[in-house]
C-alpha positions as MATLAB code, in Angstrom:
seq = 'XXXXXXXXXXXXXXXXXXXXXXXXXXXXXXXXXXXXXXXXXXXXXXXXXXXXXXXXXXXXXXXXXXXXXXXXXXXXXXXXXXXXXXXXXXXXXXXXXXXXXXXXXXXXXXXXXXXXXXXXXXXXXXXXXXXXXXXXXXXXXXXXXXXXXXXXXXXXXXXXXXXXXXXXXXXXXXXXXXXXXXXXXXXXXXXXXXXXXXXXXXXXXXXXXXXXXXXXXXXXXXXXXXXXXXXXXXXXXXXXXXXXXXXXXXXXXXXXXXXXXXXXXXXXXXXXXXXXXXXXXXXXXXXXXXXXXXXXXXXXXXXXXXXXXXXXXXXXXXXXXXXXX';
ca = [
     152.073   78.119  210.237;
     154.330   80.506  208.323;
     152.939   83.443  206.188;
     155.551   81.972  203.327;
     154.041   78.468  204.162;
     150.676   79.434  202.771;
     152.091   81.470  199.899;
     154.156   78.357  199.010;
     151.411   76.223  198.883;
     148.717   78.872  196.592;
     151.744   79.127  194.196;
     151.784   75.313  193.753;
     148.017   75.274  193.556;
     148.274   78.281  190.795;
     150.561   76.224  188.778;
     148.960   73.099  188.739;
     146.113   74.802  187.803;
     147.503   76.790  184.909;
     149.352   73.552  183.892;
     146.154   71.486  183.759;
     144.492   70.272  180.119;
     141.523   71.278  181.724;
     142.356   74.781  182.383;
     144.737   75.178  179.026;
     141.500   74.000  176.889;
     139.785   77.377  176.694;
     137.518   79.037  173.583;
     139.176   82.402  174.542;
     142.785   84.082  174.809;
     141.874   85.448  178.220;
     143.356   82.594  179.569;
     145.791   83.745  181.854;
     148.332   80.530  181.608;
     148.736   81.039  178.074;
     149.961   83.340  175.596;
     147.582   85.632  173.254;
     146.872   83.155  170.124;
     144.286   81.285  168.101;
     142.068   79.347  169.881;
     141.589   76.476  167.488;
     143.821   74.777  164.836;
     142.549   74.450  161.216;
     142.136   70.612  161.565;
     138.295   71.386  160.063;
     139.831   73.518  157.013;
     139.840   70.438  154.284;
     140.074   72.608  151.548;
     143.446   74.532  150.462;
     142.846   78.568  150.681;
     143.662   79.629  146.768;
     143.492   82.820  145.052;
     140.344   82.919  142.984;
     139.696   83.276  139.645;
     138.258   86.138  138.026;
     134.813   85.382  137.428;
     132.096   87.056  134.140;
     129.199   85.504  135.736;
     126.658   88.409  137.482;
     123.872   86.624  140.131;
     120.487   87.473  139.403;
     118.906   89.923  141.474;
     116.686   86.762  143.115;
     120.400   85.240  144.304;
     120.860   88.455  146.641;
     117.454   87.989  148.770;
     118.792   84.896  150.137;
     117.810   85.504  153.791;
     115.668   88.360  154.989;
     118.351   90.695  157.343;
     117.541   93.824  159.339;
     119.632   96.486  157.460;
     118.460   99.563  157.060;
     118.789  100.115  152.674;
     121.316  103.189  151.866;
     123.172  104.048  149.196;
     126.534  102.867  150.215;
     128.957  101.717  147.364;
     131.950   99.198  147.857;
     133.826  100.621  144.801;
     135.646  103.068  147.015;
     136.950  100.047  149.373;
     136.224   97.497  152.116;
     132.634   97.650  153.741;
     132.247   98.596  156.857;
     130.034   96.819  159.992;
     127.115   98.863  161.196;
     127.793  101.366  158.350;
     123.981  102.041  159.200;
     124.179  101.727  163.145;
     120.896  103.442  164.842;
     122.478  104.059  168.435;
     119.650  102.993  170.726;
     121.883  102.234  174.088;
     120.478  102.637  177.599;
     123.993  103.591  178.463;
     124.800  105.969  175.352;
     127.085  108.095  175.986;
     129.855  105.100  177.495;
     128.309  102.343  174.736;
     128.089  104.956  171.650;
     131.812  106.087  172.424;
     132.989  102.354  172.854;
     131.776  101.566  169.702;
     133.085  104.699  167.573;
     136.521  104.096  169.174;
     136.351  100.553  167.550;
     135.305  101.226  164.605;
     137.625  103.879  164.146;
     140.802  101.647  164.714;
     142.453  100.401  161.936;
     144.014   97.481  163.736;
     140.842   96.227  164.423;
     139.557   97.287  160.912;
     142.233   95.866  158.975;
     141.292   92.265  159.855;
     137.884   92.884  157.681;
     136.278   90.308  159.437;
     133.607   88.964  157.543;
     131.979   87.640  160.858;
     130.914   91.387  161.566;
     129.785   92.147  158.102;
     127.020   89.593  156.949;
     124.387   90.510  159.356;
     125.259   94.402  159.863;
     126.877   96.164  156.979;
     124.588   97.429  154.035;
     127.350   97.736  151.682;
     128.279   94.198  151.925;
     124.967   93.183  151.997;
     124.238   95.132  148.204;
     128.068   93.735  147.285;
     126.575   90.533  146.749;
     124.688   91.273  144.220;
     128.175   91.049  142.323;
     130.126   87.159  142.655;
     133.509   89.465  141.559;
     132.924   92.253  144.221;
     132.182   89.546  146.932;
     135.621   88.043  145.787;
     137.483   90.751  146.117;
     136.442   91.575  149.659;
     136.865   87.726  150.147;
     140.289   88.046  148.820;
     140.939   91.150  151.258;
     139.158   89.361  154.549;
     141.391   85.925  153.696;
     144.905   87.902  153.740;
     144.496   88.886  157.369;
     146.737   87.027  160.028;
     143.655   85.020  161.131;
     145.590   84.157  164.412;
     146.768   88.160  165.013;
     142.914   89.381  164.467;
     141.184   86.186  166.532;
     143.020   87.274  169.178;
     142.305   91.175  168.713;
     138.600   90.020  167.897;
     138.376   88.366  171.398;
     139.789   90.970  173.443;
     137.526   93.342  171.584;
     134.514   91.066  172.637;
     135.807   91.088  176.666;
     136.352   95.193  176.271;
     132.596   94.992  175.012;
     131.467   93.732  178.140;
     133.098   95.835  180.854;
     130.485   97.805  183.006;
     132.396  100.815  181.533;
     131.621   99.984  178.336;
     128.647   98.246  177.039;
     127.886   95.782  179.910;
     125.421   97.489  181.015;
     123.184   96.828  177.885;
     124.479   93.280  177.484;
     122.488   92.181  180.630;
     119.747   94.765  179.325;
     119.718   92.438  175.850;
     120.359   94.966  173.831;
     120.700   93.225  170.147;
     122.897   95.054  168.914;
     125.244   94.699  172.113;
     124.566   91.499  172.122;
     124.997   90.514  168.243;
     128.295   92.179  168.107;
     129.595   90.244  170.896;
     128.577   87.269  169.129;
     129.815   88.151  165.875;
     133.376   89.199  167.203;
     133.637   85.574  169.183;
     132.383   83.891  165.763;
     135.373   85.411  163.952;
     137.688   82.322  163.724;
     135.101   79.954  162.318;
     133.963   82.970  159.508;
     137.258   83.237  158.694;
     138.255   79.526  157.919;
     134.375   78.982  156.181;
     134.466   82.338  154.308;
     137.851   81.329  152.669;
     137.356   77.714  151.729;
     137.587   77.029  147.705;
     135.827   74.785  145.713;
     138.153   71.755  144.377;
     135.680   72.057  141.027;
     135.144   75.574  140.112;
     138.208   77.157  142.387;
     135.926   79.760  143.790;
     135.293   80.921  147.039;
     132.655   77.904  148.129;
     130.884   81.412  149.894;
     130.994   82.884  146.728;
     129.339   79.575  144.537;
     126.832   79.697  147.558;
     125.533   83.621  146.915;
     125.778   82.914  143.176;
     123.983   79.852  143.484;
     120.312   81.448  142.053;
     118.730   77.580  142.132;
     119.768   76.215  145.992;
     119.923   79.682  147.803;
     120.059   77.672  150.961;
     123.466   77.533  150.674;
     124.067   80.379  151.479;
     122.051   79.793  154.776;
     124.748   77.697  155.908;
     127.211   80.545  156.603;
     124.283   81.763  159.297;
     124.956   79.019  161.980;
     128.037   80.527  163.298;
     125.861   83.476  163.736;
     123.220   82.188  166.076;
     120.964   80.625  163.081;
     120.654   77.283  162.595;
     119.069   75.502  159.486;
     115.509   74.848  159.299;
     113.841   71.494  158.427;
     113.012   73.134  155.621;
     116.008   74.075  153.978;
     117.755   71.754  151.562;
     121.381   73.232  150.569;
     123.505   71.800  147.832;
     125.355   68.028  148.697;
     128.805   69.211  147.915;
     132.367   69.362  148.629;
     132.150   72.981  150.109;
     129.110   71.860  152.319;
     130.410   69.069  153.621;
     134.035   70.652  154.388;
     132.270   73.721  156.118;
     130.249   70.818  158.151;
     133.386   69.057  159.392;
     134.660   72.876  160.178;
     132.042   73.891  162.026;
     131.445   70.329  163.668;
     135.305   71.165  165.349;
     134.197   74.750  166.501;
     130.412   73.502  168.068;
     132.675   71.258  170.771;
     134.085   74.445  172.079;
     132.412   76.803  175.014;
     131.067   80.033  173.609;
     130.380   79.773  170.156;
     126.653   79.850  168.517;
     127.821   76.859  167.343;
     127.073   75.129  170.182;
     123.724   75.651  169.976;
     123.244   75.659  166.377;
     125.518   72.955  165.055;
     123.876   69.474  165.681;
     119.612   70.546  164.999;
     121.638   71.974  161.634;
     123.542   68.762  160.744;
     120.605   66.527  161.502;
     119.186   68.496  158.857;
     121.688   68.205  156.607;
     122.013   64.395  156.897;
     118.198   63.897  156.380;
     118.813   66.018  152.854;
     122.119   64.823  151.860;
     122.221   60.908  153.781;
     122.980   59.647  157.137;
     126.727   60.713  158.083;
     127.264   63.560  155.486;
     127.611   65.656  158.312;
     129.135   64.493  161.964;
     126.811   64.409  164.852;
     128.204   62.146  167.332;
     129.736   65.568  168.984;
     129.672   66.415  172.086;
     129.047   70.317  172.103;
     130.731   72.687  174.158;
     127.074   73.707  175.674;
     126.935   70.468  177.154;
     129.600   72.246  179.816;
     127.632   75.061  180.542;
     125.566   75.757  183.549;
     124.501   79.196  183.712;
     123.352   80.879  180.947;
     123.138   77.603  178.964;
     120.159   78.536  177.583;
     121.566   82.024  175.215;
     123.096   81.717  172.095;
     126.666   82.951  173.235;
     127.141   82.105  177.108;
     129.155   84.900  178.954;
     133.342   84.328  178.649;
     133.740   81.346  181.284;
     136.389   82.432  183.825;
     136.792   79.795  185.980;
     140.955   80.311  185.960;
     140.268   84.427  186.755;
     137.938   83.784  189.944;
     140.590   80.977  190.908;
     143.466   83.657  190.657;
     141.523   86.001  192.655;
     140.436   84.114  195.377;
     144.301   83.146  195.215;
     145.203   86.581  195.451;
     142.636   87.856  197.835;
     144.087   85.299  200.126;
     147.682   86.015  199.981;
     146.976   89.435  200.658;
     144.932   88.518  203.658;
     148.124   87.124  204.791;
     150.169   90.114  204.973;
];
């Protein structure tokens, strides 16, 4: 047959492909059939987004230790601004010079800086960690992270996670299990679902429901809750407040477990069983499937590696036409 016979034919195969609701239903943006853009609607977002009101109350100092997190205590202040992520980074990368460089170039960039994603802060900025000793400064910052185009910066937060990986980059200590590698990649795919949790209000006190949850000196395990998109489930031991804000992050979060990718996945359902056993059958959803349930390799990690089942399809479409020439 005809050289333009078989290239007829992959083109038809490319676009059925890239057509497909299997294909088009993808956690990332890498997806080559569709444009850059958010990967998931806020159908889990039952509470408005509001400007909050100024609060007088001060947390005790007991409302801060909350959950015991490896940053390194400095004296950074968050008067002068936004915190920064890994404002206390220790560089300990078997590939330095490539990983070290990577990750000062990103840090540097103000496109990537001006979404102040909150994902990247909780578990690796010492400022931020300190501003929450203060429900007004943690507002502020709230009110700063919530303004960002949450569709622009999911999509620059996702890119930045598939730069992260590149061999050229810091691949090499992402198979090496590097934590910090490996938390960062996490944290920068768990963007969208910090975003629409971090910015929720309460329908009682109008406050950022993050904000009630740091303040909250007498059920700190609410504050817990904001951990699962980070790789850490709830423990049977935790017992965090039977609210509105709980239950709305629940639903939220219950929406972003079904998708490939997230530590959601992973950390959604043990969490809600909890949940249900503390606040009654059904308070939270658990007749999910979650997007784990799709993965075969590397089902076992917290965050699975991008899938790219419509790349390696491309390529072997590629490799082919050009072994027709």
């Amino acid at each position: 047959m005809s050289r333009l016979y078989h290239i007829y034919n992959l083109l038809i195969l490319i676009t059925i492909l890239c057509l497909s609701p299997t294909w088009a239903e993808s956690t990332d943006t890498t997806d080559l059939c569709m444009p850059q853009q958010s990967p998931w609607n806020p159908n889990g977002e039952l509470i408005a987004r509001q400007p909050l009101q100024a609060q007088t109350q001060e947390p005790t100092e007991e409302t801060t230790i909350v959950r015991q997190r490896s940053i390194v205590t400095a004296s950074d202040n968050t008067s002068s601004g936004m915190p920064q992520p890994f404002d206390t980074l220790s560089y300990n990368f078997a590939n330095a010079t490539s990983c070290v460089d990577f990750f000062e170039t990103w840090r540097a960039n103000t496109t990537i800086s001006d979404c102040n994603a909150i994902s990247l802060l909780v578990e690796n900025s010492n400022a931020f960690f300190h501003s929450l000793n203060s429900a007004a400064a943690t507002s502020r910052i709230l009110d700063t992270s919530c303004s960002a185009n949450v569709t622009k910066c999911a999509s620059i937060m996702t890119n930045l996670a598939i730069d992260l990986l590149k061999p050229d980059n810091c691949g090499d200590d992402y198979k090496n299990g590097n934590s910090v590698v490996k938390g960062t990649y996490r944290d920068l795919v768990a963007y969208e679902p910090m975003y629409r949790a971090t910015c929720l209000t309460s329908p009682s006190t109008e406050n950022y429901c993050f904000v009630d949850a740091v303040s909250n000196s007498t059920a700190p395990d609410d504050y817990v809750v904001y951990f699962m998109p980070l790789g850490t489930p709830l423990t049977a031991g935790d017992t965090p407040s039977c609210n509105k804000c709980l239950k709305a992050t629940m639903d939220l979060f219950s929406g972003w477990a079904r998708r490939d990718g997230q530590s959601l996945d992973d950390t959604y359902l043990p969490s809600a069983e909890i949940v249900n056993t503390h606040c009654g059958e059904g308070f939270a959803a658990t007749n999910i499937t979650v997007g784990s349930s799709d993965v075969t390799a590397g089902a076992g990690i917290a965050v699975p590696l991008p899938r790219l089942g419509i790349v390696t399809v491309m390529a072997l479409a590629l490799g082919t036409m050009a072994g027709l020439f």
